[in-house]
C-alpha positions as CSV (number, residue, x, y, z in Angstrom):
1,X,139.2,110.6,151.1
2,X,138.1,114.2,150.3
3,X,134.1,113.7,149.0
4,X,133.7,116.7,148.1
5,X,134.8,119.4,146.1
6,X,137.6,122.0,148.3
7,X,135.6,125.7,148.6
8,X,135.6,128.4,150.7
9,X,133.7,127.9,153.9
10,X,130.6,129.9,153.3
11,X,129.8,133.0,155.7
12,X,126.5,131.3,157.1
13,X,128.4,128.0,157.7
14,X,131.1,130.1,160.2
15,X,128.1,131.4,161.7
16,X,126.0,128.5,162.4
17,X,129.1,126.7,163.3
18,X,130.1,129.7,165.8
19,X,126.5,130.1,167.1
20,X,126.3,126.2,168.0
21,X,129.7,125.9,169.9
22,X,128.8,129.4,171.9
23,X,125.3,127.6,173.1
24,X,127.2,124.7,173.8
25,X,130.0,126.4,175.9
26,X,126.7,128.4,177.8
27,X,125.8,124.8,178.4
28,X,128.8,123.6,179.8
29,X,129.4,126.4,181.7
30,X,126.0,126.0,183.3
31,X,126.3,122.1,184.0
32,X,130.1,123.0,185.8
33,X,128.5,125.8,188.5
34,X,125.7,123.5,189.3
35,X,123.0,125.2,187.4
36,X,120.2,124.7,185.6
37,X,120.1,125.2,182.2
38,X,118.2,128.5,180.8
39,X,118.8,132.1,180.1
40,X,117.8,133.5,183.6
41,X,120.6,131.5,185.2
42,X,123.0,132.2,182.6
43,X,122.4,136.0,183.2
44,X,122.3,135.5,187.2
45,X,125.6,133.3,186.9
46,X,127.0,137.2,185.2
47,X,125.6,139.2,188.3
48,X,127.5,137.0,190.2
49,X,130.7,136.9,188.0
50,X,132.5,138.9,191.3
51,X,131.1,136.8,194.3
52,X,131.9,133.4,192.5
53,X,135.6,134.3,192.0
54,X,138.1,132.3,191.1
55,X,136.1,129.4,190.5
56,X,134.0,130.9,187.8
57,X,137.1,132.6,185.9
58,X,138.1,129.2,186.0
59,X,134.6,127.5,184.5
60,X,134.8,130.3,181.8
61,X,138.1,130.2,180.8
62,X,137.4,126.3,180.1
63,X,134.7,126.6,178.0
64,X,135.8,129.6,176.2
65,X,138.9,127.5,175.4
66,X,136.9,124.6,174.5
67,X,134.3,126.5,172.3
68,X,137.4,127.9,170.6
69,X,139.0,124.2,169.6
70,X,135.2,123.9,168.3
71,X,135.1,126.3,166.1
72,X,139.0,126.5,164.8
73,X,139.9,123.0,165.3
74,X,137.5,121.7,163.0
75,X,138.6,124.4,160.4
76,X,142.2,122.8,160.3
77,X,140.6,119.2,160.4
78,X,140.9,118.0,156.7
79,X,137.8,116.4,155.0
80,X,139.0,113.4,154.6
81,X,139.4,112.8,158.8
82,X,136.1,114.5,159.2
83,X,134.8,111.9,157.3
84,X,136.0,108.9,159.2
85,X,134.8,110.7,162.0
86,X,131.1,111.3,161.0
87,X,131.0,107.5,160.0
88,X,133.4,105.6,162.4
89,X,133.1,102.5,160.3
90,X,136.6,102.2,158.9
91,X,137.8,103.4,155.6
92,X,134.9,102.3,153.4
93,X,132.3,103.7,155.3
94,X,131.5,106.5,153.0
95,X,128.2,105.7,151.1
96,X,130.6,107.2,148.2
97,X,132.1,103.8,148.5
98,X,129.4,101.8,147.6
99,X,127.3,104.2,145.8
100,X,127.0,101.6,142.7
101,X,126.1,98.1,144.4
102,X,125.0,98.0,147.8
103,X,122.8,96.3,149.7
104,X,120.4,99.2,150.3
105,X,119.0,100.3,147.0
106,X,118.2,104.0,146.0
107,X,114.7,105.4,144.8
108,X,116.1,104.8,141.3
109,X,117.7,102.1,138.9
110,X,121.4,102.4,138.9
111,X,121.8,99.5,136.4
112,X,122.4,102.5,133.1
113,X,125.2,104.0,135.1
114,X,127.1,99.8,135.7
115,X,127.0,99.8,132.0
116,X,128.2,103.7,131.6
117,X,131.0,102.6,133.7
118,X,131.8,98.8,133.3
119,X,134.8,99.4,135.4
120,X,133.0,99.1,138.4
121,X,132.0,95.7,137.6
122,X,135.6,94.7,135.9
123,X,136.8,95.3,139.3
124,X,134.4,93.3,141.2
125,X,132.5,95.9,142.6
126,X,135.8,97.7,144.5
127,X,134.8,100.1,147.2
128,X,137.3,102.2,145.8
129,X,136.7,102.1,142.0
130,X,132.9,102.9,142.7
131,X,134.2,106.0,145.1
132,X,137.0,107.1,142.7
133,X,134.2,107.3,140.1
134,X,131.9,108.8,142.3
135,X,134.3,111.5,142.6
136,X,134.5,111.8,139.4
137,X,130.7,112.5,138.9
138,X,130.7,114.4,141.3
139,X,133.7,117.4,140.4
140,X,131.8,116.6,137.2
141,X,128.0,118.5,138.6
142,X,129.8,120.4,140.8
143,X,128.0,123.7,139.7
144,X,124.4,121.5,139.6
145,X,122.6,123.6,142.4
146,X,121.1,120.5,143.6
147,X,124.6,119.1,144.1
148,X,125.9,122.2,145.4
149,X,123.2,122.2,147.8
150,X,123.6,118.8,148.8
151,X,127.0,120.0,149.2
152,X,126.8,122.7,151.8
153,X,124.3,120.7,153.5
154,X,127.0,118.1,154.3
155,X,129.2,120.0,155.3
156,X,127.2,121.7,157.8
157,X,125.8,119.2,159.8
158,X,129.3,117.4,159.4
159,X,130.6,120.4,161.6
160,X,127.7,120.4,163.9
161,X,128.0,116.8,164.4
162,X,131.9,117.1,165.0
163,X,131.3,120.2,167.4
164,X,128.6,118.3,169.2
165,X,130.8,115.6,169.4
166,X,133.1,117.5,170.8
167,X,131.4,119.3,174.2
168,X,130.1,115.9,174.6
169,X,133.1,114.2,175.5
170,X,134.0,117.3,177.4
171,X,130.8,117.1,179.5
172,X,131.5,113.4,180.0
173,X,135.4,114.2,181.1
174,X,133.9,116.7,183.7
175,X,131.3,114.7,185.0
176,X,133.4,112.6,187.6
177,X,135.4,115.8,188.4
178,X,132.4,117.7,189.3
179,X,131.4,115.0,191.8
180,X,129.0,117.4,193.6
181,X,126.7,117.8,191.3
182,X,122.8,116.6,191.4
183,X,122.6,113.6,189.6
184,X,119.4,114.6,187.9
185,X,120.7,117.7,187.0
186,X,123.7,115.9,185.8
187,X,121.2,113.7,183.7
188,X,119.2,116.4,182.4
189,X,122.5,117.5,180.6
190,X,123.5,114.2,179.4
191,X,120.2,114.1,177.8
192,X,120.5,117.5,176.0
193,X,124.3,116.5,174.9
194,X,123.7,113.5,174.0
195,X,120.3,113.5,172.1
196,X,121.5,116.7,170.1
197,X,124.9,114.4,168.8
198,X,122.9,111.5,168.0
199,X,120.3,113.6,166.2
200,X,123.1,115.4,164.4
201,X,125.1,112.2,163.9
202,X,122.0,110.8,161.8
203,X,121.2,113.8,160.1
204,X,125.3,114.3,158.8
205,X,125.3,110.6,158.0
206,X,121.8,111.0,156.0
207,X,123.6,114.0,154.3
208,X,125.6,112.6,152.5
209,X,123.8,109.7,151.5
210,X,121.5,111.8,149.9
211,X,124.8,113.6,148.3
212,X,125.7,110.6,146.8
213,X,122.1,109.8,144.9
214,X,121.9,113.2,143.9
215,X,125.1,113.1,142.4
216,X,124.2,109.4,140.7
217,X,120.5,111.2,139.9
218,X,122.1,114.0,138.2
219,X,124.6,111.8,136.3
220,X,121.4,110.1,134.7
221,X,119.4,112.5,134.1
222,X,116.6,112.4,136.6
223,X,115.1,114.9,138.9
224,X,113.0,113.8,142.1
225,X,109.5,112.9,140.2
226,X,111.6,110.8,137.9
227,X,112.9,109.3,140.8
228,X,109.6,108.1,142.1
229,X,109.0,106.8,138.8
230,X,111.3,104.6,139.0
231,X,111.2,102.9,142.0
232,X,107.2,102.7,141.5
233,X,108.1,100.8,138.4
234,X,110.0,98.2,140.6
235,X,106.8,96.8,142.3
């Protein structure tokens, strides 16, 4: 279930990506010696690097190794399961799936692109006819800027999403093993992991809805102001 066309990771996406796990893994590493999070403690938990031996060797060599399966696990992870994991709805959960009929409606009339391609009604509206053809359209505007933007913004905040995902089940599995630690300290970190997933969560998913109108938008010939057009001319 590969939605989008296989490229070469660009540079900037490595670096975001690399950028986001190492603040994460600064993050952890804080919340695992009991600190507050911010820079000063950071750089005082450093000074201390010889005084808080083994136990901080120990708290670094876990994030490190964690902020590594961030950034070169998701590299290996194939599109398809990076997918499933962004939505967690099953294997129709891919606006792609529904981007002809569906119960929420676009900001333009897709009824021109049912009768471009009555196979999508011929089959009763199948999740997977309307992606396969989606697909379709979409290897077919592939060099479109506007898809190729909508591209490599889908695939960043998938990764962010997935990394975020990530350190936030690992703060969760360290919580109960790091019994000692202030509970409102504790929560102040739950907060920061958890709101940044849950922004990034709605922000991938939002992606790649807008992927899949752009795609359907390019296919008919419209750009955003005839977009408005349209859906003015439906009330």
């Amino acid at each position: 279930m590969s939605d989008t066309p296989t490229a070469k990771t660009p540079g900037y996406h490595r670096l975001l990506l690399g950028l986001f796990c190492g603040i994460n893994a600064a993050l952890l590493f804080l919340f695992l010696l009991h600190l507050p999070v911010g820079l000063d403690t950071l750089e005082l938990a450093f000074r201390g690097w010889a005084q808080a031996r083994p136990r901080i060797d120990i708290v670094a060599g876990l994030v490190v190794a964690l902020a590594a399966i961030g950034y070169f696990g998701l590299a290996r992870l194939g599109p398809a399961l990076k997918t499933r994991l962004v939505y967690s709805g099953g294997p129709y959960a891919h606006p792609g799936h529904e981007a002809f009929y569906s119960l929420k409606e676009p900001p333009f009339d897709r009824k021109p692109l049912l009768r471009r391609y009555p196979e999508i009604k011929d089959s009763a509206y199948s999740p997977e006819v309307q992606y396969r053809t989606f697909r379709r359209l979409l290897d077919k505007h592939a060099a479109v800027d506007v898809i190729g933007g909508s591209v490599a913004g889908w695939h960043v905040l998938r990764d962010l999403y997935l990394a975020a995902l990530l350190f936030l089940a690992g703060f969760l599995l360290s919580w109960p093993l790091n019994g000692e630690v202030n509970p409102a300290l504790a929560l102040s970190y739950m907060f920061v992991f958890g709101a940044q997933a849950l922004f990034l969560m709605f922000s991938a998913r939002g992606a790649g809805r807008r992927l899949v109108q752009n795609v359907l938008m390019v296919e008919l010939g419209l750009d955003k102001a005839d977009a408005g057009k349209e859906k003015k001319k439906k009330f």
